[in-house]
C-alpha positions in Angstrom: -33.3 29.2 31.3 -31.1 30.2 28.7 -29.4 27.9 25.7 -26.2 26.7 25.9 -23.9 26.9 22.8 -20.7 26.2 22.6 -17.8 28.6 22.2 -16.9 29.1 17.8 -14.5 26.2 17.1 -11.9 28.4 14.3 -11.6 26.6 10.8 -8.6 25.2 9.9 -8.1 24.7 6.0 -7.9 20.9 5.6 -4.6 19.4 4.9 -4.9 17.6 1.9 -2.4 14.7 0.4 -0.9 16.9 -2.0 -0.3 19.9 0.8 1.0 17.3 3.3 3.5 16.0 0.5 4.5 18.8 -0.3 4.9 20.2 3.5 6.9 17.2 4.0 9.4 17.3 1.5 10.0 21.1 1.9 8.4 22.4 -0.8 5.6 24.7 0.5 8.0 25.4 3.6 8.5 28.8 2.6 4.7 29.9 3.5 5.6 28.6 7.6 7.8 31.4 8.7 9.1 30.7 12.2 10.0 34.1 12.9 10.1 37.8 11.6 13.0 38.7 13.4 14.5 35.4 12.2 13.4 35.7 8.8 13.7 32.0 8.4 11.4 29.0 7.4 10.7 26.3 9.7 12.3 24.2 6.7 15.8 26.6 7.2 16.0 25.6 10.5 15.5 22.1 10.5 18.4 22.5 7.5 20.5 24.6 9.8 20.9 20.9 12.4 22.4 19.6 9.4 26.4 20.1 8.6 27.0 22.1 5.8 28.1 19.7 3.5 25.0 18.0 4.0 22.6 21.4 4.0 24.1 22.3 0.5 23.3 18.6 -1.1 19.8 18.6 0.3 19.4 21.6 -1.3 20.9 20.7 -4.4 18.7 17.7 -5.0 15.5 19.6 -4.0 16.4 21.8 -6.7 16.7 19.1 -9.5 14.1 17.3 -8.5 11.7 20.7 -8.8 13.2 21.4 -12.0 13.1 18.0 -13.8 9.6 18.2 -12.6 8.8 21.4 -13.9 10.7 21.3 -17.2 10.2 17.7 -18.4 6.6 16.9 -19.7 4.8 13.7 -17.5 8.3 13.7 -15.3 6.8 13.7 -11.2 10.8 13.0 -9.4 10.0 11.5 -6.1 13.5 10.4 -4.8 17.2 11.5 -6.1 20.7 9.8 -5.1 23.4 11.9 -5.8 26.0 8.9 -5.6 24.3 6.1 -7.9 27.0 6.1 -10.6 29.9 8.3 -8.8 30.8 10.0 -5.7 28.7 13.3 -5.8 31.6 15.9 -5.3 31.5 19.3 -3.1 33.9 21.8 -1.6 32.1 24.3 0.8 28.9 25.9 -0.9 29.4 23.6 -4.3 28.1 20.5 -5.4 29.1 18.5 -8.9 26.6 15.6 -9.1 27.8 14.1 -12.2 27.1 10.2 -11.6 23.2 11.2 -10.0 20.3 9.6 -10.6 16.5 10.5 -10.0 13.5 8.4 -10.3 10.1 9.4 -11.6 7.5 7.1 -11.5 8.4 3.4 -11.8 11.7 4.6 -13.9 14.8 5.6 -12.9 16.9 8.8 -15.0 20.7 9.2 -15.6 21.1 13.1 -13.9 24.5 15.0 -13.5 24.0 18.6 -11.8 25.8 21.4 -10.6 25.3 23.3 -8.1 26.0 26.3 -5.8 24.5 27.7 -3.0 25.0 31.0 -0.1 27.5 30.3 2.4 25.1 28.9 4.6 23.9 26.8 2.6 20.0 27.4 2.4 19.8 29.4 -1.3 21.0 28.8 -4.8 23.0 30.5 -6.2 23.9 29.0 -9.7 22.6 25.6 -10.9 22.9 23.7 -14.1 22.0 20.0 -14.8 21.5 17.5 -17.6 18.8 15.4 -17.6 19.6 11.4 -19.3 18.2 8.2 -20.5 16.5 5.7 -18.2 18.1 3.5 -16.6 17.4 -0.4 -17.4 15.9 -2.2 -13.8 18.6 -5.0 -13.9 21.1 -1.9 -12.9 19.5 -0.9 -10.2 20.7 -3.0 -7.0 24.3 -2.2 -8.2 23.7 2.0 -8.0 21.4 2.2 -4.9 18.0 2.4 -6.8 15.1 1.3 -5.1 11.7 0.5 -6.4 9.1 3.1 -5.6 
């Protein structure tokens, strides 16, 4: 009688905290491609449900958070608000942030961007920001800050 062994189970690479995280914010979404003939990312067309307006701010804040990241020694930005000390403003494609806000850590930062993206919203085009002083915690509450 012969040996019965099971059929190979495939590997699949292990998702770790980090990939999840970034998977989940959109950051590693451009690896997932949905379709060649699309030519989209999962990530575009969960961002194509959204109205433009919105599509083009979401865009806008991934973009500052990944650069105050990147360019800031120790800075990790885990959550943004456009609107903490002013009404972000936009017109089609462009956003002017100038009253935004974005956390890192336990500490909130002063931010004002500006930003432009493709028609449709998913690429940018031009983007410029300022990155400020912290915020004091007292001031929080009153600009839509939450504590991490």
């Amino acid at each position: 009688m012969g040996t019965f062994l099971p059929s190979p189970v495939p590997y699949l690479e292990p998702v770790t905290v980090k990939s999840f995280l970034l998977l989940s914010v959109g950051l590693a979404a451009t690896t997932l491609v949905s379709s060649p003939a699309v030519g989209r990312t999962i990530s575009d067309e969960q961002m194509m449900k959204l109205d433009l307006g919105a599509r083009v701010e979401q865009r806008c804040n991934r973009r500052a958070m990944g650069l105050v990241g990147r360019e800031h020694l120790g800075f990790h930005p885990d959550e943004l608000v456009a609107y903490a000390y002013g009404d972000s403003r936009s017109s089609g494609a462009v956003v002017d942030a100038s009253g935004a806000a974005v956390r890192s850590g336990n500490v909130w930062y002063h931010l004002a961007y500006s930003c432009q993206t493709s028609a449709d919203g998913l690429k940018i085009e031009r983007f410029k920001y300022s990155l400020g002083g912290a915020i004091p915690k007292g001031d929080w509450a009153e600009h839509y800050l939450v504590a991490p």
